[in-house]
N, C-alpha and C positions, 0 to 999 in steps of 0.2 A: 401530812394527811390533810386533806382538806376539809369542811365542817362549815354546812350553810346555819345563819342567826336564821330563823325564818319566823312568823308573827309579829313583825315591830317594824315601825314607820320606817322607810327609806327615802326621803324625799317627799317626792306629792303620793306614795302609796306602798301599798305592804309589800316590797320586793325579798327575798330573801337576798342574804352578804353570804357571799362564799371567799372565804380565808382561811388561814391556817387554825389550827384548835386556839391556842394561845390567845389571839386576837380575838377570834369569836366571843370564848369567853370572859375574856377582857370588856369587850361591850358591851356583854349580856350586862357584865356585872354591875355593869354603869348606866341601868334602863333606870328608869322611874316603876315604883313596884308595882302600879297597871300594867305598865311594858311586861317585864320580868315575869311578871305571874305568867301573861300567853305567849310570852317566848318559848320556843323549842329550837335546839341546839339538834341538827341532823350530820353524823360523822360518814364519810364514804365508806368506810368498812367499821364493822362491828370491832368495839373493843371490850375485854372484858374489864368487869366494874365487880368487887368481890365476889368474884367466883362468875358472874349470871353476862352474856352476851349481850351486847346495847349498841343501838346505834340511833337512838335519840335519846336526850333528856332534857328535864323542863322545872324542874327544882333548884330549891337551894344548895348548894355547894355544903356537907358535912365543913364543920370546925375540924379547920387545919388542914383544909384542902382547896380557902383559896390561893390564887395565882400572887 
């Protein structure tokens, strides 16, 4: 599945990165916590996340759910 980083520097300006989830948030994880804060993570189709439909997020990763 695919999943744009979108809000965070790409070079000379805010492009989003489209890659697979894993890698996405692999980099999210790896922003500076300005980055990170307005990073959003946008998945191609909805996945469910306890119980509730999502296909963006923009938070911290719960303990013991990162990669």
């Amino acid at each position: 599945m695919s999943v744009a980083l979108e809000n965070v520097p790409h070079g000379d300006g805010k492009v989003a990165e489209v890659t697979i989830v894993e890698g996405a948030v692999r980099a999210w994880l790896t922003l500076d916590a300005a980055h990170r804060t307005g990073a959003m993570l946008t998945v191609e189709h909805p996945v469910i996340i306890d119980g509730a439909s999502m296909t963006r997020a923009n938070r911290e990763p719960r303990a013991g759910c990162e990669p």
